[in-house]
PyMOL commands that place a pseudoatom at each C-alpha (Angstrom):
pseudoatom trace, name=CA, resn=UNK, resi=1, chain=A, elem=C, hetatm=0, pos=[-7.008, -67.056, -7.894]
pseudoatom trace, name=CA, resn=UNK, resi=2, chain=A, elem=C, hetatm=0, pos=[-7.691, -63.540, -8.148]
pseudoatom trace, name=CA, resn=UNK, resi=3, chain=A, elem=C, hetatm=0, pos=[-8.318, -61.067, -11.509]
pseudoatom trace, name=CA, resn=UNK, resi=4, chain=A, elem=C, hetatm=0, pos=[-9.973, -57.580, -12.373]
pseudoatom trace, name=CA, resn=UNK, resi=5, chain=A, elem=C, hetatm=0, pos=[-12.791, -57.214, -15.126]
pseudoatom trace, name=CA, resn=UNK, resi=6, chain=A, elem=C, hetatm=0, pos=[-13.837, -53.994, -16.281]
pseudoatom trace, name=CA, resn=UNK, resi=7, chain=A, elem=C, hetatm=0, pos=[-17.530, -53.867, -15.408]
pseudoatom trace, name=CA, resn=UNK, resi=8, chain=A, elem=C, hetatm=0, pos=[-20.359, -52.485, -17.548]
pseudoatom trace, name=CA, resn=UNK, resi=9, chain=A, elem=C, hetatm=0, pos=[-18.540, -50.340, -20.108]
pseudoatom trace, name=CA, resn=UNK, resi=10, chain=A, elem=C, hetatm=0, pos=[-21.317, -47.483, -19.211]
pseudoatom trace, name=CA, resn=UNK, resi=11, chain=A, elem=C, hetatm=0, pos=[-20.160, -47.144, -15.377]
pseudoatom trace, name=CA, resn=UNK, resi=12, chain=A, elem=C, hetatm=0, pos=[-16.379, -47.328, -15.821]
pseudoatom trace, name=CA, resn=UNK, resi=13, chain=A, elem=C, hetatm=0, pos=[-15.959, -49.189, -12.713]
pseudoatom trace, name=CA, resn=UNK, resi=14, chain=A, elem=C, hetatm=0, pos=[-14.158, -52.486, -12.503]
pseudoatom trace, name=CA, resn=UNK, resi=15, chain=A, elem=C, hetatm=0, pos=[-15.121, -55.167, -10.281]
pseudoatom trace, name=CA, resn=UNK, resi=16, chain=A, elem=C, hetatm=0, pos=[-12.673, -57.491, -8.309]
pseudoatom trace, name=CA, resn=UNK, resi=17, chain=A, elem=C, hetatm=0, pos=[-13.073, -61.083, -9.353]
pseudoatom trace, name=CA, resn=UNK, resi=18, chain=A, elem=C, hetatm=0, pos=[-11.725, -63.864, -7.455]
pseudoatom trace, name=CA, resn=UNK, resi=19, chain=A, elem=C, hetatm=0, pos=[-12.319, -67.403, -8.438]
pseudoatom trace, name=CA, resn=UNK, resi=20, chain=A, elem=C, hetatm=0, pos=[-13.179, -69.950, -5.271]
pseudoatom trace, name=CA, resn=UNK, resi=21, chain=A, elem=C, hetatm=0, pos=[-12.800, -73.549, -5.741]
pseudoatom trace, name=CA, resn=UNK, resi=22, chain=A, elem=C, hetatm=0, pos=[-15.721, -75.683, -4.521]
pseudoatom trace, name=CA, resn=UNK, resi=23, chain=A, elem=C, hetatm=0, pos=[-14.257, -78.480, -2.352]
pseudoatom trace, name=CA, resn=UNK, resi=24, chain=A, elem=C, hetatm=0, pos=[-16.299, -81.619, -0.740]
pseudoatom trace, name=CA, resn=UNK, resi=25, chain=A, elem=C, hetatm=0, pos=[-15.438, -80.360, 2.717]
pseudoatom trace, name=CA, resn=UNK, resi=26, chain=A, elem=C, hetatm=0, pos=[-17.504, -77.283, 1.682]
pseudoatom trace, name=CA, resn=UNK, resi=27, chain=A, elem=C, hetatm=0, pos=[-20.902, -79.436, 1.821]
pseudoatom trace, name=CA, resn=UNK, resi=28, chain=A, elem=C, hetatm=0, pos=[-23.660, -79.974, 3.991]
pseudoatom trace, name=CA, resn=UNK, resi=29, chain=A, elem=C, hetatm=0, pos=[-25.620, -82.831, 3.967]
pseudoatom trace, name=CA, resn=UNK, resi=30, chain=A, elem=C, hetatm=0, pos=[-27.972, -81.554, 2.028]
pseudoatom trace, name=CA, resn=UNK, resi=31, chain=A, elem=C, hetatm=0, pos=[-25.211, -81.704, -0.611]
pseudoatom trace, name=CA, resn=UNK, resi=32, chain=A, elem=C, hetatm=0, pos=[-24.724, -78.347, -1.103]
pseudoatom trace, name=CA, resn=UNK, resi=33, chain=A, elem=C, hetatm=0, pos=[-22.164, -75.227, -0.280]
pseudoatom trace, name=CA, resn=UNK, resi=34, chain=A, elem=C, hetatm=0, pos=[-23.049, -74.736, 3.272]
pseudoatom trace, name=CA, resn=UNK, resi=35, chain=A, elem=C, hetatm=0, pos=[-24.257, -71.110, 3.890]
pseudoatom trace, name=CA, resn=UNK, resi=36, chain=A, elem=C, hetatm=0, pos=[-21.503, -70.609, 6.420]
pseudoatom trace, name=CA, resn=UNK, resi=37, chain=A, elem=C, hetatm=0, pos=[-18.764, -71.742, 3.979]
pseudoatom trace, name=CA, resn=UNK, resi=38, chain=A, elem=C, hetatm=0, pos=[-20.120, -69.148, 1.916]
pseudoatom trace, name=CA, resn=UNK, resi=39, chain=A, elem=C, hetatm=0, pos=[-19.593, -66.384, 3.796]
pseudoatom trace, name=CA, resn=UNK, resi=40, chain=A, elem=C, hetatm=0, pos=[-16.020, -67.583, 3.250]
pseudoatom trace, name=CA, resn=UNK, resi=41, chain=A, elem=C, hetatm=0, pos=[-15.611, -67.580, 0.136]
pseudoatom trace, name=CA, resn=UNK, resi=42, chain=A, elem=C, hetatm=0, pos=[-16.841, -63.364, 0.416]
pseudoatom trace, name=CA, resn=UNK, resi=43, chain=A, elem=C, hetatm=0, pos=[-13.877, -63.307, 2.979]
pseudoatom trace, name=CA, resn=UNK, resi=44, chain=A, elem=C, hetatm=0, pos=[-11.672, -64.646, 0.865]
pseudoatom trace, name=CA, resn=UNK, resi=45, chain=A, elem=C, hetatm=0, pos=[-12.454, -62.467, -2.267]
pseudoatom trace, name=CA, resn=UNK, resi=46, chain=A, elem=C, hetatm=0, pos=[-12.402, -59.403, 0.575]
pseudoatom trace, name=CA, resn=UNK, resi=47, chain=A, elem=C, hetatm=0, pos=[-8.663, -60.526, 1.372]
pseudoatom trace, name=CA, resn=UNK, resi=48, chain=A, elem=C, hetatm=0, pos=[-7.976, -60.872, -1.980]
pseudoatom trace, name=CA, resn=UNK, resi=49, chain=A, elem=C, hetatm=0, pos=[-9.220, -57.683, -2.978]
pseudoatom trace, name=CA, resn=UNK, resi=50, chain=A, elem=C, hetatm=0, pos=[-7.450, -55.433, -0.242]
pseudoatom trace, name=CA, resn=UNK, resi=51, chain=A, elem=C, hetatm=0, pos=[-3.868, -57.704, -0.901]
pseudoatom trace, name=CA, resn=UNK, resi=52, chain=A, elem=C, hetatm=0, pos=[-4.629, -56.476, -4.714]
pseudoatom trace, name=CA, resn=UNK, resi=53, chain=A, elem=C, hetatm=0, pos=[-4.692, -52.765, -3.249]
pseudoatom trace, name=CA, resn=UNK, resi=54, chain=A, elem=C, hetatm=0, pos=[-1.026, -53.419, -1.969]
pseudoatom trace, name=CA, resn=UNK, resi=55, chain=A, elem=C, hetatm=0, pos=[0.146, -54.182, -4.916]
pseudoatom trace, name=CA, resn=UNK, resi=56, chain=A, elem=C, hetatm=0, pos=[3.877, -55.483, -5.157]
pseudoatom trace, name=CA, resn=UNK, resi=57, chain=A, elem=C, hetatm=0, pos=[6.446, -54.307, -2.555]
pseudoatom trace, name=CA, resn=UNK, resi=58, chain=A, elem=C, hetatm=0, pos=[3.776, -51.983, -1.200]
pseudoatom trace, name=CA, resn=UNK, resi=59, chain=A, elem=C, hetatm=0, pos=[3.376, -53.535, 2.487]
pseudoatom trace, name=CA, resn=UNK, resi=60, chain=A, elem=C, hetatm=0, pos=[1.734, -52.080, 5.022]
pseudoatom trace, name=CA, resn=UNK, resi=61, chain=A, elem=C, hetatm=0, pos=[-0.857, -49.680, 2.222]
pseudoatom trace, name=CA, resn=UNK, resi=62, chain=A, elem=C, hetatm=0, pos=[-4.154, -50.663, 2.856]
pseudoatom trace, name=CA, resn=UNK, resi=63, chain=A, elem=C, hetatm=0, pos=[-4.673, -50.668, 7.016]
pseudoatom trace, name=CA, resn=UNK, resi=64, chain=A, elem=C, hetatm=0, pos=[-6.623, -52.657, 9.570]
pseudoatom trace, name=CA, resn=UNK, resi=65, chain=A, elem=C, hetatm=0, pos=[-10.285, -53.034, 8.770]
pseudoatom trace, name=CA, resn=UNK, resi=66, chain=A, elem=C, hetatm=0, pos=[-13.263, -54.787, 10.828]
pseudoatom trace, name=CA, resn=UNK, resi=67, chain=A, elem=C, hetatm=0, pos=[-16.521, -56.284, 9.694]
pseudoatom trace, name=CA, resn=UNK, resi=68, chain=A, elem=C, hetatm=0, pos=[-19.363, -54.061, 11.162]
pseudoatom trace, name=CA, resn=UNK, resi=69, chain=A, elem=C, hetatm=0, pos=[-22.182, -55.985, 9.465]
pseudoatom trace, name=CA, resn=UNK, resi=70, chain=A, elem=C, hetatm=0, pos=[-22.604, -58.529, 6.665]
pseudoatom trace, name=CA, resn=UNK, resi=71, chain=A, elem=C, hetatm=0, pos=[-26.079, -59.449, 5.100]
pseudoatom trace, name=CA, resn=UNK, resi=72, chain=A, elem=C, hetatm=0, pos=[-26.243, -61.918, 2.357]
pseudoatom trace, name=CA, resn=UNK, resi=73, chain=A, elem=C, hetatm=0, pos=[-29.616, -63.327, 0.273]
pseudoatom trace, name=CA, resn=UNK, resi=74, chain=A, elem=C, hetatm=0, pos=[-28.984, -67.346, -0.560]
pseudoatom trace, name=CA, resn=UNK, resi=75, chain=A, elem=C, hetatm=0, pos=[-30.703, -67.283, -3.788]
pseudoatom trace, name=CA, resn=UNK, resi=76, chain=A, elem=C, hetatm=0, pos=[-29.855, -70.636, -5.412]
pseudoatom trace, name=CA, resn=UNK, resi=77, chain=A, elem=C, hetatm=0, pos=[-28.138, -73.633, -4.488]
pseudoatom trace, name=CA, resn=UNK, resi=78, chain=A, elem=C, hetatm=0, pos=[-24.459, -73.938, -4.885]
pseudoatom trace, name=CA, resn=UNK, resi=79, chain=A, elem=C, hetatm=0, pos=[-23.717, -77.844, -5.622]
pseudoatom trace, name=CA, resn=UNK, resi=80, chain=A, elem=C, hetatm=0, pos=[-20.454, -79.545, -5.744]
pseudoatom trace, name=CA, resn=UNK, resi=81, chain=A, elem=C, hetatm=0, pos=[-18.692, -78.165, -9.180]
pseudoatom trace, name=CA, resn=UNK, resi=82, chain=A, elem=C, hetatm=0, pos=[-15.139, -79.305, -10.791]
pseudoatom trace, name=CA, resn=UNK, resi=83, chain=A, elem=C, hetatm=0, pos=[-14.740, -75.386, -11.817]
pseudoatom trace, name=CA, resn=UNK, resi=84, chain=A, elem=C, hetatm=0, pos=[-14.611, -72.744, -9.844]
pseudoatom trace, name=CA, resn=UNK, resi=85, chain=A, elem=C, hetatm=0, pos=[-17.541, -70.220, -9.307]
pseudoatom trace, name=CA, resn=UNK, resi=86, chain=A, elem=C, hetatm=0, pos=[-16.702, -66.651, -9.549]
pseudoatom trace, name=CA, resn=UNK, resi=87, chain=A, elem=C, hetatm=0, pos=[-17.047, -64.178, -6.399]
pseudoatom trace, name=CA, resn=UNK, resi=88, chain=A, elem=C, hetatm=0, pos=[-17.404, -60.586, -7.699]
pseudoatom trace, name=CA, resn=UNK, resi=89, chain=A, elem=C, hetatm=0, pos=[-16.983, -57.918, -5.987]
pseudoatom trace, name=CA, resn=UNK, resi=90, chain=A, elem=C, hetatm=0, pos=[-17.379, -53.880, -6.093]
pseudoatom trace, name=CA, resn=UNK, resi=91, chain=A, elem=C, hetatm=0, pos=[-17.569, -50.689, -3.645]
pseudoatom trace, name=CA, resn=UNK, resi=92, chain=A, elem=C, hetatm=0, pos=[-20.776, -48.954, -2.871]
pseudoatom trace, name=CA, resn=UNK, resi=93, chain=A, elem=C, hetatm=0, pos=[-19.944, -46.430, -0.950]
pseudoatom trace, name=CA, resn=UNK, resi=94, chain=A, elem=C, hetatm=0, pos=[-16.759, -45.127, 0.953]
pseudoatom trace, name=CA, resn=UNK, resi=95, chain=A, elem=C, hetatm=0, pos=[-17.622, -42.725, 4.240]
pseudoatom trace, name=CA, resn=UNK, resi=96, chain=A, elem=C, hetatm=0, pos=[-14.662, -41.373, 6.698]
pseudoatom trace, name=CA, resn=UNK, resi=97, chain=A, elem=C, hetatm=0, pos=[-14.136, -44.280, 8.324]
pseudoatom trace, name=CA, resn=UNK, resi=98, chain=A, elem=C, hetatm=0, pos=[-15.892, -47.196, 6.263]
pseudoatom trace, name=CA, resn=UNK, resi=99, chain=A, elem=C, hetatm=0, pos=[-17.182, -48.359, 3.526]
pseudoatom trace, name=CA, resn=UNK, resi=100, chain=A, elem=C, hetatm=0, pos=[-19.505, -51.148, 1.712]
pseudoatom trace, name=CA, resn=UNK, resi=101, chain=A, elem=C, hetatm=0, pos=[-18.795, -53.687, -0.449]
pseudoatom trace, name=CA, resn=UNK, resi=102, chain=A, elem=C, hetatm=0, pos=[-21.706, -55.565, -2.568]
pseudoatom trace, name=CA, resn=UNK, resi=103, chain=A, elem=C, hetatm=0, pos=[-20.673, -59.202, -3.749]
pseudoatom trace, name=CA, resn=UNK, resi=104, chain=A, elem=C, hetatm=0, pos=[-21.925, -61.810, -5.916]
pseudoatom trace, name=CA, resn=UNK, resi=105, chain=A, elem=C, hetatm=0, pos=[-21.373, -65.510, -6.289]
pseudoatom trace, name=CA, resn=UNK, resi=106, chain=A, elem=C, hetatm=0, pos=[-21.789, -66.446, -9.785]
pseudoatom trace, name=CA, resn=UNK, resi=107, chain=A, elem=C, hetatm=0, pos=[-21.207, -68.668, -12.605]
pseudoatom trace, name=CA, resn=UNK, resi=108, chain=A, elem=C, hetatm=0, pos=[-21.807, -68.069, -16.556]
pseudoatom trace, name=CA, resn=UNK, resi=109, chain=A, elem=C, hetatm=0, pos=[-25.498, -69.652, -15.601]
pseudoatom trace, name=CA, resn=UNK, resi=110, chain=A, elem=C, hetatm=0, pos=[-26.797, -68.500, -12.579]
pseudoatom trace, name=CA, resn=UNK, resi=111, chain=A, elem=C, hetatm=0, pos=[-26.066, -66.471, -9.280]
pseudoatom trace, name=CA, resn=UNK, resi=112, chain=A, elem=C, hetatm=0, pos=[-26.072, -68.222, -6.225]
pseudoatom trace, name=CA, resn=UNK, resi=113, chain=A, elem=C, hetatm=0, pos=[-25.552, -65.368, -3.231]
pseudoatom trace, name=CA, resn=UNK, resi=114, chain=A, elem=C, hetatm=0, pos=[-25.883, -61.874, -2.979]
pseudoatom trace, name=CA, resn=UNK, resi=115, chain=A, elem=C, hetatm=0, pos=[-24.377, -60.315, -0.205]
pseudoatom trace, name=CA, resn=UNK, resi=116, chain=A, elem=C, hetatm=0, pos=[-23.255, -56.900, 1.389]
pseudoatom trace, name=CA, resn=UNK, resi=117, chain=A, elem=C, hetatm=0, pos=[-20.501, -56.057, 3.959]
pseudoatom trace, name=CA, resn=UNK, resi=118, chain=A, elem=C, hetatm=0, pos=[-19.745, -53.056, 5.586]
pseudoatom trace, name=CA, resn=UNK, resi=119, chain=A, elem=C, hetatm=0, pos=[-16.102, -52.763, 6.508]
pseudoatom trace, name=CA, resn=UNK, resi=120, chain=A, elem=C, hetatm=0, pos=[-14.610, -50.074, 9.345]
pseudoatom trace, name=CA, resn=UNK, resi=121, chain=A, elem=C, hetatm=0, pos=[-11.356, -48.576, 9.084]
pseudoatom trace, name=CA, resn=UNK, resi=122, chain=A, elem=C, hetatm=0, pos=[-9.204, -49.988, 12.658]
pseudoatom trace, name=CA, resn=UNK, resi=123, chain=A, elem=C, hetatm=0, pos=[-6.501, -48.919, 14.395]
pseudoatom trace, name=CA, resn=UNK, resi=124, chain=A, elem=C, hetatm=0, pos=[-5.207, -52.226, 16.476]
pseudoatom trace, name=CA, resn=UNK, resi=125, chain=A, elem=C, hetatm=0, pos=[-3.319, -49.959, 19.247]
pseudoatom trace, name=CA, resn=UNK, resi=126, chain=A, elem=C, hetatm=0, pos=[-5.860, -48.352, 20.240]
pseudoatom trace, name=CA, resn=UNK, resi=127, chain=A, elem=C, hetatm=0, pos=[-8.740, -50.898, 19.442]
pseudoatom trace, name=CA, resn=UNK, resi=128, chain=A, elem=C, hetatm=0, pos=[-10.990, -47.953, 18.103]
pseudoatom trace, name=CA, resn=UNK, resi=129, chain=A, elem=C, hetatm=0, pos=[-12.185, -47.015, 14.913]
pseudoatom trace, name=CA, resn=UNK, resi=130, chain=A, elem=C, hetatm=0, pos=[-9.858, -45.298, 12.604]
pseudoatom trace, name=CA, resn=UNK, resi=131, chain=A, elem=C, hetatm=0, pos=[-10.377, -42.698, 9.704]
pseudoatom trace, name=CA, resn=UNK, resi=132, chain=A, elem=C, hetatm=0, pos=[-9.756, -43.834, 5.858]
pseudoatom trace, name=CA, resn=UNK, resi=133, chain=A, elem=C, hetatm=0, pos=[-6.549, -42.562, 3.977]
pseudoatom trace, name=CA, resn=UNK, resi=134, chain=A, elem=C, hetatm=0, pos=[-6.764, -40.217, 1.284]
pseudoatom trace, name=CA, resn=UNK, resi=135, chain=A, elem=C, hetatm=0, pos=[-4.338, -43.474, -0.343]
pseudoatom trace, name=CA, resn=UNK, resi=136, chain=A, elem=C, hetatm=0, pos=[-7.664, -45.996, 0.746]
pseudoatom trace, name=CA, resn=UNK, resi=137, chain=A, elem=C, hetatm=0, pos=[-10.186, -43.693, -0.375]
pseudoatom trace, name=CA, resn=UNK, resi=138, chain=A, elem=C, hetatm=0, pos=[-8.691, -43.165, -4.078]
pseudoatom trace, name=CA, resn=UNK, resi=139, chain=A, elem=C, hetatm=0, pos=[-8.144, -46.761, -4.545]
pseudoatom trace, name=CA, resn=UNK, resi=140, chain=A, elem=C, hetatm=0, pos=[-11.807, -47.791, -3.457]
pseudoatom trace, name=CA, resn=UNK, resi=141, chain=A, elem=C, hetatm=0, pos=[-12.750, -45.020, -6.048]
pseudoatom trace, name=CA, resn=UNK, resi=142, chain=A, elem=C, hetatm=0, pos=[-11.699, -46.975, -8.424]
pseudoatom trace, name=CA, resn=UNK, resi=143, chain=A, elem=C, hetatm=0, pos=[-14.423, -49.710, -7.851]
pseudoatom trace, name=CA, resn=UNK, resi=144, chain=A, elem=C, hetatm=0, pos=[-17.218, -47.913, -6.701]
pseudoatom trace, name=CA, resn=UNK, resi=145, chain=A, elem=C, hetatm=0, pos=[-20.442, -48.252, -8.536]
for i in range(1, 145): cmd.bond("trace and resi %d" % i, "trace and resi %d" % (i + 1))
show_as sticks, trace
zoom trace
């Protein structure tokens, strides 16, 4: 499930929400979302969010990208839920040929992860690093904070 919020009404920037269902093969036995599983749920909202940029009948708009680093700070437990917990998510910063995305993993109550990922713009031919579009860089405009 995927949806846009306008953020704060002071920044004008939206945030990307996309709503991850909590499911008993996600546990460790600790009972808990295992941290691993929760880096999936950020690739998830990440697919999410660049399938949003297409937009219908618009293949082929937002190109290849590759994960140059992720960092994410576990601040609470996540336990097993019925609904599903929020993953928010919103641009930082857009260079040349990357940019940053800051997430959270949330509920009405509490956040659970904070994390940060820095995506590179690919070209698959040539397996090298690719510039942004002009078409990339206006739509990740629209979410940067």
């Amino acid at each position: 499930m995927t949806q846009t919020e306008a953020a704060a009404a002071d920044t004008g920037s939206k945030r990307h929400v996309h709503l991850a269902q909590v499911r008993y093969a996600d546990l460790d036995p600790q009972h808990h979302v295992n941290n691993v599983r929760m880096l999936t749920y950020l690739e998830d909202a990440r697919i999410s969010f660049l399938q949003f940029a297409l937009g219908p009948g618009d293949d082929g708009f937002f190109g290849a990208t590759v994960v140059a680093r992720q960092e994410a700070d576990y601040v609470a437990p996540l336990l097993p839920r019925t609904e599903p917990v929020r993953v928010e998510l919103w641009v930082t910063e857009v260079r040349n040929a990357s940019f940053h995305i800051s997430y959270e993993i949330l509920d009405d109550e509490k956040v659970y992860l904070r994390a940060r990922t820095v995506l590179v713009g690919f070209d698959v031919p040539t397996q090298s690093a690719r510039r942004l579009s002009d078409r990339e860089r206006e739509f990740l405009g629209r979410y940067l904070v």
